[in-house]
C-alpha positions, 0 to 999 in steps of 0.5 A, a space after each residue: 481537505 480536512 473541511 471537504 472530507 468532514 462536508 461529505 461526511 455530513 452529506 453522506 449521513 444526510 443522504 442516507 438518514 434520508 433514504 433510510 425512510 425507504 429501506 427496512 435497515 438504517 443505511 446511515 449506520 454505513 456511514 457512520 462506521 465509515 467515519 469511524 475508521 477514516 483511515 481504513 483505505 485499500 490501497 494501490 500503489 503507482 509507479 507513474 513512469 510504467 501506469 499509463 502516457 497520455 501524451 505520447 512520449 513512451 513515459 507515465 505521466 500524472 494525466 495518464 492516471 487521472 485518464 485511468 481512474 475509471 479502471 481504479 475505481 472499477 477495480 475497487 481501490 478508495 487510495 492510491 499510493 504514487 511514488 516519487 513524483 518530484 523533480 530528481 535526476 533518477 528514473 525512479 524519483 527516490 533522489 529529489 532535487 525539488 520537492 516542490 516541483 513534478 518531475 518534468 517526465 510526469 507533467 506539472 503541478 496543475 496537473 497534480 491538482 488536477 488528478 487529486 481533484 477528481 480522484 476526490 470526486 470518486 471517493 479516492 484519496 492520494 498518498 505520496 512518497 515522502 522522501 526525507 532521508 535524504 536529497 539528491 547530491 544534485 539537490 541545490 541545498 547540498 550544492 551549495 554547501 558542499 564546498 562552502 561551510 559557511 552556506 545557509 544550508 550546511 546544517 542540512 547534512 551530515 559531513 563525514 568529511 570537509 565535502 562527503 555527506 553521509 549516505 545511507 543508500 548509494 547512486 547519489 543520495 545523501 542524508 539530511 541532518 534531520 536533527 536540524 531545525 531548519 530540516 524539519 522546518 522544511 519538512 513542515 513547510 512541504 507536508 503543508 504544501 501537499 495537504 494544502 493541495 489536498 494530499 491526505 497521506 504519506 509513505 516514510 520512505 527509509 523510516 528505519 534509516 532517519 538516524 543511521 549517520 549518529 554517532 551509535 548508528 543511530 536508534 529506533 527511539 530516535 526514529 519513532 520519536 521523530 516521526 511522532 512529531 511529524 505525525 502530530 503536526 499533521 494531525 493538526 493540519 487533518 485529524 484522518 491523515 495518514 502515516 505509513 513507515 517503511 521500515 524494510 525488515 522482516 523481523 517483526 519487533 523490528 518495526 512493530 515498535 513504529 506503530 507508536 509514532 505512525 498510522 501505521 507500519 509495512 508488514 514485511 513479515 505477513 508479505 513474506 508468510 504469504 508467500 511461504 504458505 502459498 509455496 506449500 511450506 509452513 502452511 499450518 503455522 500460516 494464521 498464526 504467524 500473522 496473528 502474532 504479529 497483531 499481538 506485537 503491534 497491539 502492545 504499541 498501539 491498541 488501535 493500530 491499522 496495518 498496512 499489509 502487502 504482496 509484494 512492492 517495488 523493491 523486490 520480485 512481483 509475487 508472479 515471479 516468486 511462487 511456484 509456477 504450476 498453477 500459477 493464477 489460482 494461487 495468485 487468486 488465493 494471494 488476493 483473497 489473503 491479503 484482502 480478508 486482512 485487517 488493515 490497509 492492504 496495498 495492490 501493487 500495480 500490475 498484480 491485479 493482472 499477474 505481471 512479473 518481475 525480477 531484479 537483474 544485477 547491472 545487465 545491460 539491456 538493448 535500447 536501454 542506457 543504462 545497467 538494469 537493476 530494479 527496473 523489470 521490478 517496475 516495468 510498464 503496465 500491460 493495458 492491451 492498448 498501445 495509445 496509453 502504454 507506456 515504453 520507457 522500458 524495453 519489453 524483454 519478454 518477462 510478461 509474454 504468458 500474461 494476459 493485459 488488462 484489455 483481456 482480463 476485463 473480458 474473462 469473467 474467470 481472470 485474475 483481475 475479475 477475482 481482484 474486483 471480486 474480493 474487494 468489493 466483497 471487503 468493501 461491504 461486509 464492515 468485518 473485514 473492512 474494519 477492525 483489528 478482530 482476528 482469532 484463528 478457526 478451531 478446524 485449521 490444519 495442515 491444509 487449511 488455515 482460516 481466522 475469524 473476523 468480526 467488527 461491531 459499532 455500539 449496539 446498532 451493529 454487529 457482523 462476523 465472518 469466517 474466512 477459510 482458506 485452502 493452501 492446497 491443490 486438493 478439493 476439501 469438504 467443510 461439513 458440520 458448521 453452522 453459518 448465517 450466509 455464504 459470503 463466497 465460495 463452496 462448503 466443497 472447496 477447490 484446490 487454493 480455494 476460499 470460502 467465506 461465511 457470515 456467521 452470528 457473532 453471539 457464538 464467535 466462540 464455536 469457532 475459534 
């Protein structure tokens, strides 16, 4: 993969240099910052089993996205994150029992080739859910060595007894022994297995727990210089890929301490302040909440690309927890936030359109058979089209106000419309795309929170913008301020409006 992403670099910046005899600006310099920051992606996040059938049987499947990647690319996502895709007993693949098989549910591994390789054709990359904290108790490594402390696999795990591993997490996981060389051998072995296919990422599910069965509980040390490791040995297999821990917490000194080892880290803490400001509460200390999680990160890696996100799969859709009057404006607002952010933001399936979704506690569920817990968190994706929905999961009614996709693409004011909007705006100002450039507007207030963005290459380019953002649901002037263009929006702004401006760089310092 690392030899295709550096041809089409090469033919990318042949192209350009090319038609730049045609054109007054040189749109080689495009390119060029592009490759500078290879890691700089927007992402989507994927639950195969609820995306999209393609074969009929009511369940996700690897060809239902390769089927699907035109409404992606569309959309204006460059990565997708799929979760777990290997072989394991649960609906939502986090048990493996084969990490070198597809779940049977989802296809096979052809059919994984198939979509990385036209995923590759749009420009797309793939990242998967890297699940080594632990196996499934079904996993043949740890049957075989469960009753048998002689079996090759036995150093694998753990024992908190002659045949009880440790577990981190219930319902039939059990932690591997990752301080065993045979462990991380076979780490290795899978890492070049996917980044042979051509796989240019991966999501450290349960980074924060790697070392939980040590004798102190486990450290943070022990866990960062592990995936530094791991990180240096894909480093040599490609220079641009990446690693993304999911350290699940919102104490944020918590898991900045990971930007040292990986790409980058999860922003709980930035999901949660969106969702607090965008509920009316602290909204005058929203900008600078997020940019004192920068100054945080900044102390471990100056370079650092944060991953921030609404919402994800193991917590309620961001639809189901904000205040329910005026619902889709602030869900817009949400989406203009998070994609004005530096980093790598992530769109969870179905929040384009505003799906919901809530964790229940064991209910049962008709036609289901077995007690719902996070499944209405992952339900199936409301495409308006019954040939490619899927039906794994009764519909009990959590989405019945939500128009599908089918709608939306039709509704130039729809949620999805402002999704396609804001991204393609991110995508062609380097500004916002690019960069860790983020200093808060001298004119925020109680209502209005706005931050300046600004990323320049050399002496051949140099852009900033301002972002300004209004929290409330009353209309606010912006007077008195000098800018170059209006990105987006109204100097008369609506309630949860945005308004973004292009401004000269030379004088950054008149706004912040």
């Amino acid at each position: 993969m690392k030899q295709k992403i550096t041809i089409f670099i090469i033919i990318c910046l042949t192209l350009f240099m090319i038609s730049a005899c045609d054109t007054k600006e040189d749109p080689s310099i495009e390119a060029l910052i592009k490759a500078e920051n290879e890691k700089n992606d927007i992402y989507y996040e994927i639950f195969v089993r609820s995306f999209a059938d393609s074969d009929g049987d009511g369940i996700g499947d690897l060809n239902g996205v390769t089927e699907n990647l035109d409404y992606l690319d569309a959309l204006g996502v460059t990565a997708l994150w799929l979760m777990p895709i290997n072989e394991g007993p649960t609906y939502h693949g986090y048990s493996v029992t084969d990490y070198y098989a597809i779940e049977e549910d989802y296809g096979t591994m052809e059919d994984f080739q198939n979509l990385i390789d036209e995923a590759y054709k749009k420009d797309i990359k793939i990242m998967i859910d890297l699940v080594i904290n632990h196996t499934s108790d079904q996993h043949p490594w740890y049957t075989s060595s469960q009753y048998d402390e002689d079996s090759p696999y036995r150093d694998y795990y753990t024992w908190k007894a002659s045949s009880t591993a440790y577990s981190s997490f219930v319902g039939g996981m059990v932690d591997l022994n990752l301080k065993s060389e045979k462990v991380i051998e076979e780490i290795h072995h899978i890492i070049d297995f996917y980044m042979d296919m051509g796989v240019t990422g991966f999501r450290l599910d349960a980074a924060k727990h790697f070392f939980d069965y040590a004798e102190n509980n486990g450290s943070t040390i022990e866990n960062i210089i592990f995936i530094a490791e791991l990180n240096a040995y894909m480093k040599n297999i490609n220079e641009n890929s990446f690693l993304v821990s999911e350290v699940y917490d919102s104490y944020v000194d918590m898991y900045a301490n990971y930007f040292q080892a990986s790409d980058s880290a999860f922003n709980f803490y930035a999901s949660d302040k969106i969702v607090e400001a965008l509920s009316g509460l602290s909204i005058s200390r929203f900008a600078s909440r997020i940019q004192n999680t920068y100054e945080d990160f900044s102390e471990f890696n100056s370079d650092f690309i944060d991953t921030p996100f609404l919402k994800n799969h193991d917590q309620d859709r961001i639809a189901s927890v904000l205040p329910q009057n005026d619902l889709e404006e602030r869900l817009k607002l949400a989406a203009r936030i998070l994609l004005t952010l530096p980093g790598s933001p992530i769109i969870y399936y179905g929040e384009e359109i505003g799906m919901k979704g809530i964790r229940y506690e064991g209910i049962s569920v008709d036609g289901y058979d077995a007690p719902v817990y996070d499944e209405y968190r992952r339900s199936p994706l409301l495409w308006g089209n019954s040939d490619i929905e899927t039906t794994w999961l009764p519909d009990i009614g959590l989405n019945n106000d939500v128009d599908n996709i089918s709608i939306q693409q039709n509704n130039d004011s729809s949620l999805l419309k402002a999704y396609q909007e804001i991204i393609e705006i991110r995508k062609s100002y380097p500004a916002l795309m690019y960069g860790n450039y983020f200093e808060l507007f001298n004119g925020n207030n109680n209502n209005i929170q706005g931050y300046v963005r600004q990323y320049s290459y050399g002496d051949s380019f140099n852009e900033a913008v301002l972002v300004i953002h209004n929290f409330s649901s009353s209309s606010y002037e912006i007077t008195d301020l000098a800018y170059e263009e209006i990105i987006y929006g109204s100097l008369a702004m609506d309630g949860y409006d945005t308004l973004i401006l292009k401004i000269n760089p030379e004088l950054i310092g008149d706004y912040i």
